[in-house]
Each structure stands twice: as C-alpha cells, then as structure tokens.
C-alpha angles and dihedrals in degrees: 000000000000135000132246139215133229098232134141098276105206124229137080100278130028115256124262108267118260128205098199088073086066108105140145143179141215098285092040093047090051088045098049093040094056099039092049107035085226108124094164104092102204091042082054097056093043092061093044090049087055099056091035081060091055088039097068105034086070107038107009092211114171086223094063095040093050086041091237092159097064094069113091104232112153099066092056095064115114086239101052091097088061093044087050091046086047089060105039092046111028105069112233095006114176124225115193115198108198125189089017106162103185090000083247091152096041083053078046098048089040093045084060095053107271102138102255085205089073102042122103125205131192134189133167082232119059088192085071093067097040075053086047098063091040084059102052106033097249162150153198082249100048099037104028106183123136129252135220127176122194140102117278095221092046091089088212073073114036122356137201120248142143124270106270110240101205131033115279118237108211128102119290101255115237121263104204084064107049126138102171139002097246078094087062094067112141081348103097122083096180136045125178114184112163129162083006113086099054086054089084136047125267107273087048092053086050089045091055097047090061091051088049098051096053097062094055120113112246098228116108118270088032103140142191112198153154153110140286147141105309125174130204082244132037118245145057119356138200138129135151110278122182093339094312136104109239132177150164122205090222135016134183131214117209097271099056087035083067097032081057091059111014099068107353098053107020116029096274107260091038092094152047111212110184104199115177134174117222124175111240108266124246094007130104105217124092093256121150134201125195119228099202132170123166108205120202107232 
C-alpha cells in the first residue's frame, strides 16, 4: 500500500477520510505499540482511526487524513544523533517542536532520550495536543513537555529578532509558565520544524527563518533542523499526486535551502547548514523531501 504526503490538497472541501491510506512498518509499529500500551494491531488502529476522525473534524489537514503523523521520521535525519547528544550532555538543554500537530515527533525525539521535561511544542490549535494526549495515551505526568499555542507570524507569539551572538545571562525562563516562545530568546538548543516551512510562500518562510533563528541558543552545535517538500529547482510547485491536485506556493531546492541561512539569515560562515534531496520513499511519482539541519559554529 502505498504512502502518502502531507502536502496543501486543492478544491473547495476536504476529501472523505479513507482508511486504506493507514499503514505502518516495522519502526512505526515498535514505536505506536510502546507509547501507547496497545499490542493488538487492529485494536490499535481502531483506536487511531477514532482520534484521526476528531482530528479532522476539527482541522482537515492533509497530513491527518494521509496519516502522515504515524512514520517515524525524525529519527531517521541524518542529525538526530547531535540533537540526542544535545539532550543527554548539555544540562538543561531545551528542545522547541513547532508546528507539532499531535506532538507525534516530539514523542519520537523524546522516545529516543531527549528529556521531555525539557521539550516545547507549539501549534496554532490547542484541540491537536488534547488529541494528542487522547492518541497516545497519555498524560501531562507521563509525558511531561510543555505547550504553547499561538500563531508563529503574531510577534506576541513569536517575534522577530537577530541571532544573538553571546550567551545570555538571564535566568532560564520556566517552562511550566509559559505563554509564548519570545521567553525562549538565545535560550533553545535545539528546533525541530518539519512539514511546516513549505506551508507558507517565500517571504514567510523567510520570515520565519529569521524568527527561528532568533530563539537558538548561541553555543556551538546548537541546530535547527527538519524535512519538508524540497524540489531540484526553487519556486511554485504543483503537480497531481495520487489522484489529487496538490500544490506550494514556494519550494527550495538545497541551494537556496543553504543561501537562505547561511548568509541571509545567520552572518554567512556561522553556520553549517546540511541540505540534502531524496526522492519520497515507496511511491512512484516523482515526489522530493528535503532533509535539512542548520548547526551553529
């Protein structure tokens, strides 16, 4: 069966759910059945089919309805062994999530050691981490990171500032009372920001760079880094994609990907940005994803 892609579907009403598009391998299936205590598979999709239906009821994101949120991903970036490093060897190292939907790859991050005490997610819907937490059996004890609803281009939320060049020397703000992630200036070691940056058009994925980039901690190995829908060459992209019209307003391609960063976001020779195309696995359409990290030197 094949995969599918989080990606914009085009047309005037989301499509009907569809259960055939439910699949998971090996690594998912390991990871699903410990998070959430539930070894009977079809007891486990059952249960998953359940809060995807609430889930997009309330926000039809392509990425719920494909199931997208059930492949363990993050732990397949060619960083993930830094970021775990990060959290196992620099005390009171923060993560930040955004765009996190379910939370699924902070589960994943934190599933591979990464305190979850110390992990920050943030969504424009509050409901997807209750659902969250539905999903995953879960709750605020036994997975104790922190949430923080807001929109990533409102600046109460999330404002723009420079990369900060030296540690800051204020307290470390706490995490348990946070209402937005401008207390986390200078503060975060860690970003992950995957399936979230193509969303929008060029000069908001600029925008967002730049807000990004102000939140990272200035210490060296501090990273920013995900995946997302990358193309040979920048600009528009749309194409037909298991029966469905499917577009971004703006894609880049690896080059532009490390010109962004490296020089127009961070002072060029600051950072080491690793960009690299792959070709979608197990589908036959001509369909890329970007693996992307961005490493403070």
């Amino acid at each position: 069966m094949s995969k599918q892609v989080t990606w914009f579907i085009v047309g005037d009403a989301p499509p009907p759910l569809d259960e055939r598009f439910y699949y998971m391998d090996a690594t998912d299936l390991a990871f699903w059945t410990s998070l959430t205590g539930i070894h009977d598979q079809e007891s486990l999709k059952q249960h998953i089919l359940t809060i995807q239906a609430k889930a997009y009821k309330k926000v039809p994101y392509p990425c719920i309805r494909n199931f997208s949120f059930l492949r363990t991903k993050v732990s397949k970036l060619p960083i993930f062994e830094q970021v775990q490093k990060i959290g196992c060897e620099r005390p009171g190292s923060i993560l930040l999530d955004i765009g996190c939907c379910f939370g699924n790859d902070a589960r994943e991050i934190a599933y591979g050691g990464f305190p979850p005490c110390n992990i920050v997610c943030t969504d424009l819907v509050l409901e997807l981490w209750d659902l969250g937490h539905a999903l995953f059996l879960s709750n605020a004890d036994t997975f104790p990171a922190h949430f923080v609803s807001g929109d990533a281009f409102d600046p109460s939320h999330l404002s723009l500032g420079p990369p900060l060049l030296t540690a800051k020397h204020a307290c470390v703000p706490d995490l348990k009372n946070l209402t937005s992630l401008n207390p986390l200036r200078g503060h975060v070691s860690v970003i992950h920001a995957s399936s979230f940056i193509h969303l929008f058009d060029e000069e908001k994925q600029l925008y967002l760079a730049r807000a990004l980039a102000g939140l990272l901690s200035p210490e060296p190995g501090s990273v920013i880094f995900g995946l997302q829908v990358g193309s040979p060459t920048k600009g528009p992209l749309s194409k037909t994609l298991f029966a469905e019209s499917l577009e971004l307003t703006f894609c880049h391609s690896p080059e532009s990907w490390v010109d962004l960063w490296d020089g127009e976001v961070f002072e060029r020779g600051t950072v080491k940005v690793d960009a690299r195309l792959i070709q979608y696995p197990d589908i036959k359409e001509e369909f890329h994803v970007l693996l992307w990290s961005v490493l403070r030197l």
